[in-house]
C-alpha positions in Angstrom: -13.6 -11.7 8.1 -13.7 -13.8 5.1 -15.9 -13.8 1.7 -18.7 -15.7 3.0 -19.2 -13.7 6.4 -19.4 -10.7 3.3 -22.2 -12.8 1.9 -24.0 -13.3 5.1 -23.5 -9.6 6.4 -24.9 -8.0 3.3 -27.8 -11.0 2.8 -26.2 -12.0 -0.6 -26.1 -14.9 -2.6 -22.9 -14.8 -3.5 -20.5 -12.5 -4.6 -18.3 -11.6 -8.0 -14.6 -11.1 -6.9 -12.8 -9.1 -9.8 -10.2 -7.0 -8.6 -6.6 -8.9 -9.5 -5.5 -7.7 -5.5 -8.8 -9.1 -4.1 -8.4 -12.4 -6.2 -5.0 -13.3 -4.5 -5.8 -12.7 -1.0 -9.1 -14.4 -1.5 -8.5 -17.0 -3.8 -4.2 -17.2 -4.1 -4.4 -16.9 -7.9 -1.5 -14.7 -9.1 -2.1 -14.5 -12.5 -3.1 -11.3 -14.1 -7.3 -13.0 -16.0 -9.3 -14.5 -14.0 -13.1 -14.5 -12.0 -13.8 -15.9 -8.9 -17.5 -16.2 -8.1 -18.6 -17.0 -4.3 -21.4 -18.4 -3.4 -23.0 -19.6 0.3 -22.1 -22.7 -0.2 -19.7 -23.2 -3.2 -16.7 -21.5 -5.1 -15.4 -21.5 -8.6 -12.7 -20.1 -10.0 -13.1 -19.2 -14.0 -9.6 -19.0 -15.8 -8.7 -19.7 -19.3 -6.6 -22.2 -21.0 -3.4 -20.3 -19.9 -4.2 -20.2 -16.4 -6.1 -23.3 -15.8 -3.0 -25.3 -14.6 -2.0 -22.4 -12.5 -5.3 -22.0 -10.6 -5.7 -25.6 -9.7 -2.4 -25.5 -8.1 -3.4 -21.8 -6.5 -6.8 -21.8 -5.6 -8.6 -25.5 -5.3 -6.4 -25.2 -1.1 -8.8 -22.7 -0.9 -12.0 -24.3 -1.8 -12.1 -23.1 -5.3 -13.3 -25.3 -7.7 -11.5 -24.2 -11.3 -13.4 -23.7 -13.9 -12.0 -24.0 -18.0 -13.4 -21.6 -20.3 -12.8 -21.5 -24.1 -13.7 -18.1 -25.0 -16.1 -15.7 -23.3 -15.4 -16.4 -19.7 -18.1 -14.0 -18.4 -20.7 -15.9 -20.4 -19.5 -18.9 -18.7 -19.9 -17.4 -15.4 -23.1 -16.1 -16.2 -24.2 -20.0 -17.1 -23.2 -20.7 -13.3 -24.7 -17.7 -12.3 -28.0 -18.8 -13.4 -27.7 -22.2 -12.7 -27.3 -21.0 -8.8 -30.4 -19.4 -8.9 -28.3 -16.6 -7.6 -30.9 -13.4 -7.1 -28.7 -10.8 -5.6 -25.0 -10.7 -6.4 -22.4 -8.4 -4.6 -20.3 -6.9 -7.4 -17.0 -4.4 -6.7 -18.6 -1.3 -7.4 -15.0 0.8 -6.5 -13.5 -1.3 -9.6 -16.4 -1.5 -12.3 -15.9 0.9 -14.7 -20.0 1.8 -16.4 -19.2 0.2 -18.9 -18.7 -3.0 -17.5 -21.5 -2.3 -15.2 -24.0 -1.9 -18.3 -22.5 -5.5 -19.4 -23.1 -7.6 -15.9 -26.8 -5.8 -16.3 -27.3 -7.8 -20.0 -25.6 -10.8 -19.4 -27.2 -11.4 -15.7 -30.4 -10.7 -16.8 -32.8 -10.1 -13.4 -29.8 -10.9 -10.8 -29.7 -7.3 -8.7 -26.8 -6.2 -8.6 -25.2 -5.1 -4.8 -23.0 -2.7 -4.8 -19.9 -4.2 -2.1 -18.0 -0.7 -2.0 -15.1 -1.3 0.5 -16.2 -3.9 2.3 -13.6 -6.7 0.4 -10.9 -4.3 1.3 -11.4 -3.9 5.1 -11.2 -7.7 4.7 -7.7 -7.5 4.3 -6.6 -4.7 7.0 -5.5 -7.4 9.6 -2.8 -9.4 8.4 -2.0 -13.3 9.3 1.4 -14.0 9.9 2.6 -15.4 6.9 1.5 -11.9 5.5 3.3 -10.1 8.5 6.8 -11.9 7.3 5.9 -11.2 4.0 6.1 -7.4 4.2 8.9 -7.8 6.9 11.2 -9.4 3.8 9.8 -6.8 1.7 11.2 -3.7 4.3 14.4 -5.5 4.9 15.2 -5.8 1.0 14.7 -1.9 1.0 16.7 -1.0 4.1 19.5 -3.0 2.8 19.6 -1.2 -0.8 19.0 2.0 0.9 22.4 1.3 2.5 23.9 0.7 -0.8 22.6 4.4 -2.4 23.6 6.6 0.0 27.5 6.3 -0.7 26.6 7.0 -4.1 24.9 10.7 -3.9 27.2 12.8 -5.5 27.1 16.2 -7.2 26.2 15.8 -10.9 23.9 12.1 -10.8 21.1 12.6 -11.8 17.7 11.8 -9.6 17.0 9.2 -12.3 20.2 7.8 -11.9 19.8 7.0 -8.3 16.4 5.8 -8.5 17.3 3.1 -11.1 20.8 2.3 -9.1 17.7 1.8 -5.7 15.3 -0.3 -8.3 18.2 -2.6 -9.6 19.7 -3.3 -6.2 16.0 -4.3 -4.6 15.6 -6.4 -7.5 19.2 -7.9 -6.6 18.4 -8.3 -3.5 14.9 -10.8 -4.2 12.5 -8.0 -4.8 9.2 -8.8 -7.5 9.6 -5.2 -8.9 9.1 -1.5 -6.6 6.0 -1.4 -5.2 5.3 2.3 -6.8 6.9 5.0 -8.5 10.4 5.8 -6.7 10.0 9.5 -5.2 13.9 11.1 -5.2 13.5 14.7 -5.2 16.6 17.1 -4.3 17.5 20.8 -2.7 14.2 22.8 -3.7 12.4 19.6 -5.4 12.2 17.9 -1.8 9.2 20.4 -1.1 7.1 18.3 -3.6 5.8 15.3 -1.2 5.4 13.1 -4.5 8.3 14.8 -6.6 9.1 11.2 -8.8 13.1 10.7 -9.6 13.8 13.4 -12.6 16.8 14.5 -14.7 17.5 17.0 -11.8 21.2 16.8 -10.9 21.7 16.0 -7.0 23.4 19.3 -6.1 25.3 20.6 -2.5 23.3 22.1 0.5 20.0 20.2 0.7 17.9 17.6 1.5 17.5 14.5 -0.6 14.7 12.6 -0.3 14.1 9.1 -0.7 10.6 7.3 -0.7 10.9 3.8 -2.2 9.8 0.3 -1.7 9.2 -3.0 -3.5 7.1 -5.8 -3.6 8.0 -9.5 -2.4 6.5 -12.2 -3.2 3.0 -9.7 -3.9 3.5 -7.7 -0.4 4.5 -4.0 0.0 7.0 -2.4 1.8 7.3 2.0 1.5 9.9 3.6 3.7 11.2 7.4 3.6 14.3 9.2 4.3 15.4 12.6 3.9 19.5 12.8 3.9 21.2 16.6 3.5 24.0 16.8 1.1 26.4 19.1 2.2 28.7 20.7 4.1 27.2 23.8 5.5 23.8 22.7 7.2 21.5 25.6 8.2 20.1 25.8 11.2 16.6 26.0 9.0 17.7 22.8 7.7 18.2 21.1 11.5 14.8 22.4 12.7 12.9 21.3 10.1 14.2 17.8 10.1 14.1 17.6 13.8 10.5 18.6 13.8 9.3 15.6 11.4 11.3 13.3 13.6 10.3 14.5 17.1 6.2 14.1 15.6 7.6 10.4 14.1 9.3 9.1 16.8 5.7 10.8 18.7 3.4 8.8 16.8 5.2 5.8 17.0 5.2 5.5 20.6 1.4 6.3 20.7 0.6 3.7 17.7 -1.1 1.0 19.7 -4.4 -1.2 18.9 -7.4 0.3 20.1 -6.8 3.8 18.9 -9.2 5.8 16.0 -6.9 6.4 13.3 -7.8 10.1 13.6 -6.6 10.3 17.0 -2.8 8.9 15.5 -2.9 11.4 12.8 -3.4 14.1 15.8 -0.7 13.1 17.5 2.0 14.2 14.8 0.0 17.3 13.4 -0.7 18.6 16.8 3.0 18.4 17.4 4.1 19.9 13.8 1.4 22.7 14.3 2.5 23.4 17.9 6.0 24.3 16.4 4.6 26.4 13.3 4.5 24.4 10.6 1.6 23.2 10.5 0.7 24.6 6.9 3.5 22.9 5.7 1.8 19.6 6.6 -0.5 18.9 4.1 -1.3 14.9 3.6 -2.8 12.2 6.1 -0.3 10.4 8.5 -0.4 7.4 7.0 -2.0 4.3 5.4 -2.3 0.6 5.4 0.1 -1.5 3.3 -0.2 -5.0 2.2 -0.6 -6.6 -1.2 -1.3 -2.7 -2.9 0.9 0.4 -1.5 -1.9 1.9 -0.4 -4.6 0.4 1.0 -7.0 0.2 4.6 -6.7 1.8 6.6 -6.0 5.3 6.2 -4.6 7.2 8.7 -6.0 10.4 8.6 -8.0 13.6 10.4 -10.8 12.8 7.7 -10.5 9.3 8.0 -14.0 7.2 9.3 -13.9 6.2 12.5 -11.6 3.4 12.3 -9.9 1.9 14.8 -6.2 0.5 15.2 -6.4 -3.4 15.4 -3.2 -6.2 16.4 -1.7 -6.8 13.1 -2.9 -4.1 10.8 0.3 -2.5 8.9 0.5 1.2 8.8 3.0 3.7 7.5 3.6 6.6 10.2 5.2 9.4 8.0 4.7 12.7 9.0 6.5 15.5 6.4 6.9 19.3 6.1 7.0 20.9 2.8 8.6 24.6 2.1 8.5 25.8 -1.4 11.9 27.3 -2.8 13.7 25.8 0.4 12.9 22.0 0.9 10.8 19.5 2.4 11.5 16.6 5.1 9.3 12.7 5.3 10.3 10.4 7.7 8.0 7.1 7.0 8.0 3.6 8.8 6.4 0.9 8.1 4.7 -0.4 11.7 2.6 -3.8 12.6 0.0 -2.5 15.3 0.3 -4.5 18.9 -1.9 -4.7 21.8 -0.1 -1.9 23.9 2.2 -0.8 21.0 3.6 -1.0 17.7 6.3 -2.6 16.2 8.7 -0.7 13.6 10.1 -2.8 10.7 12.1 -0.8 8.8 15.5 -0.8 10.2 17.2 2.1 9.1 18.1 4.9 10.9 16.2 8.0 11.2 18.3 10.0 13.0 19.8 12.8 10.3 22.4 11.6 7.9 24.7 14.0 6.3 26.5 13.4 3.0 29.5 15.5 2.6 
């Protein structure tokens, strides 16, 4: 669905696109100031002097026309605003703080203001194929500096140490920059499902784990693994691992388009609860990855009722967390198919040990 079936659906006449994520996938601009207004039959593209040049090689392939604006570019968009006889405008409610609200109220004057909530977003849950290899580049770029970390846990480096070692060898390797804060937490830390890299020092007889990604070329990739370090492995240790990878590797070969996302998230819980940890599972399955980490859909029990399509992207990562002993994730990065899914990452899941 594109901008102007928004328009139409919601009776508009036209729409305000703000949101830096929602300008590049609607209009290609990837520059950090800039409005795009949409209207039923026209689109401009407001940008200042230091982006002008940039748009017009970005965003007039997509119908924008680009707009120059010496100073106060909302006043120039509210010129064009008025100009278009424009009586109800669809604004991004999820990313207008009040304050910028009060300020569309003044400057549009009597244009009503329509909330669009999410409706941009579940624009960009299906992804075209130039998006799809994209994201692909993006998970390969982490699978192969994954590869290059692991012979380098040893007693005494620091979390820190590792996740800066992962950062600089994705950037090596073509990456924009990681595509959220790199989550390394060791031995008791590993219980703590978003325990960010700290000075902790990596230490025998536990589980390390690693959730990374980066971005390429403005598209996601965020994989999980959970390595032990050791040379004693408990049998605790064995079960707990095997019981994230059984519920996975579960998921996975359910994951196909036409399922509710609730009925996905089942699948793994149901499995984790049915071997008793089921308290130790305490976030959604997954969620949809693109050009943000986190974005529709969300694969969840609470999720809406939202169903699987061909070529959404999806992160199937199923954890359990035990305070004072450890925690295991296991995350892919899956395109959804007709009778199926397809897994990108290509690193192993099965258990690594480090001794």
């Amino acid at each position: 669905m594109g901008i102007c079936d928004v328009i139409e659906e919601k009776e508009l006449d036209g729409v305000l696109i703000t949101n830096l994520s929602n300008l590049r996938y609607f209009t290609g601009f990837t520059g950090t100031t800039g409005v795009a207004l949409a209207l039923k039959d026209a689109k401009f593209f407001f940008a200042d002097f230091r982006y002008v040049e940039q748009a017009k090689k970005q965003v007039v392939p997509r119908g924008y026309l680009v707009v120059g604006v010496e100073r106060d570019l909302l006043n120039k968009v509210t010129e064009y605003i008025k100009d278009g006889g424009i009586k109800k405008l669809g604004i991004e409610d999820l990313d207008v703080s009040v304050a910028k609200y009060r300020v569309y109220q003044e400057k549009f004057g009597g244009v009503e203001l329509i909330g669009l909530g999410d409706s941009l977003l579940k624009c960009r849950m299906v992804k075209t194929e130039e998006e799809l290899n994209l994201i692909k580049k993006a998970a390969e770029i982490a699978d192969e500096a994954f590869s290059k970390i692991l012979p380098k846990i040893k007693e005494g480096v620091s979390e820190k140490e590792l996740a800066n070692e992962l950062e600089y060898e994705m950037k090596k390797l073509g990456a924009d920059d990681k595509s959220f804060e790199t989550i390394i937490a060791s031995n008791y830390r590993s219980a703590m499902p978003h325990g960010v890299a700290s000075e902790k020092l990596i230490e025998k007889e536990g589980f390390v784990k690693f959730d990374f990604g980066c971005f390429y070329k403005g598209y996601a990739s965020d994989m999980t693994r959970t390595v032990y370090y050791g040379d004693s492995i408990s049998s605790k240790h064995l079960e707990v691992y095997n019981t994230v990878l059984e519920a996975q590797k579960l998921a996975v070969s359910k994951a196909k388009a036409g399922m509710e996302v609730k009925e996905l998230d089942k699948v793994a819980r149901d499995y984790i609860i049915q071997k008793g940890y089921g308290e130790n599972f305490g976030h959604g399955l997954g969620h949809g990855i693109g050009l943000e980490i986190h974005e529709y859909p969300y694969v969840s029990s609470n999720a809406e009722n939202i169903v699987l399509q061909e070529n959404m992207v999806v992160t199937i990562e199923p954890g359990i967390y035990i305070e004072g002993f450890g925690g295991v994730r296991i995350e892919d990065d899956v395109i959804i198919k007709k009778d199926g899914c397809e897994i990108i990452n290509k690193t192993s899941k099965e258990l690594i040990v480090i001794k």
